[in-house]
N, C-alpha and C positions, 0 to 999 in steps of 0.2 A: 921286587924291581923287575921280575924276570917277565912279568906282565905288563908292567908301564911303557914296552919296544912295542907291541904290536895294536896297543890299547890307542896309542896317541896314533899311530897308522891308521887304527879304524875311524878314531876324529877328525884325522884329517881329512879321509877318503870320504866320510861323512859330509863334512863342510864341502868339500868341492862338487859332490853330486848335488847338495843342495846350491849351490855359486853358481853351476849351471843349469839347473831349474831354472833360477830366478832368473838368467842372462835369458834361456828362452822365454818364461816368460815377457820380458822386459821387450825381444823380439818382436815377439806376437804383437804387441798391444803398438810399439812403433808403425809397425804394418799395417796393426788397420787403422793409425791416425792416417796416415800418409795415403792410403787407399779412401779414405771417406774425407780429404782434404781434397786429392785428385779427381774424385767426384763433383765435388761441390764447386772446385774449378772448373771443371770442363762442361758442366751441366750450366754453366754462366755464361757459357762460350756459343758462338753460334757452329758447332761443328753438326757434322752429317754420319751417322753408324756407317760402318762399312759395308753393309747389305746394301742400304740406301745409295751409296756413292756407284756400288757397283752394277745396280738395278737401271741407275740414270745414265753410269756409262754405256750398258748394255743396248740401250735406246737409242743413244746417240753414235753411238754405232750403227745400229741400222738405219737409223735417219740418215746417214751418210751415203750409206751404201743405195739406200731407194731411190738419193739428189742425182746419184751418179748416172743409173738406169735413165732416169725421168728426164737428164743432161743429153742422155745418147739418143734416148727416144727420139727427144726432142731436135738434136742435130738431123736427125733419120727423115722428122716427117719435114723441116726447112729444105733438107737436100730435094726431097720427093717437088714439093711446092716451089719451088725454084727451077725444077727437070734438070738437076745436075745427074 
């Protein structure tokens, strides 16, 4: 019996490294439903990568800034054509 105290320890230590195998297991595989659910979702979607978004803000940023010039230019040669 002096062996059945540490026997039923190493059983149980046993069972629970394998309880948490299996729970990561069990993990992993939620993750990649949930990653290749979130795919097939959003690839349904009409969204834009974030390069893309930040390629067309980049643009339109400068387009703003070119209206702004092209605005002053434009005030500069009315003033000239007017003799103010």
């Amino acid at each position: 019996m002096a062996q059945s105290g540490p026997r039923i320890l190493d059983d149980l230590a046993k069972l629970m490294t394998d309880a948490a195998g299996m729970a990561q297991g069990a993990r992993r595989e939620v993750e990649t439903i949930v990653k290749t659910q979130m795919e097939r979702l959003l690839s349904g979607m009409d969204v834009v990568k974030r390069e893309e978004f930040e390629a067309v803000r980049e643009m339109a940023i400068l387009a703003r800034d070119e209206n702004e010039k092209l605005a002053k230019r434009i005030e500069e040669l009315e003033a000239k054509l007017t003799g103010k």
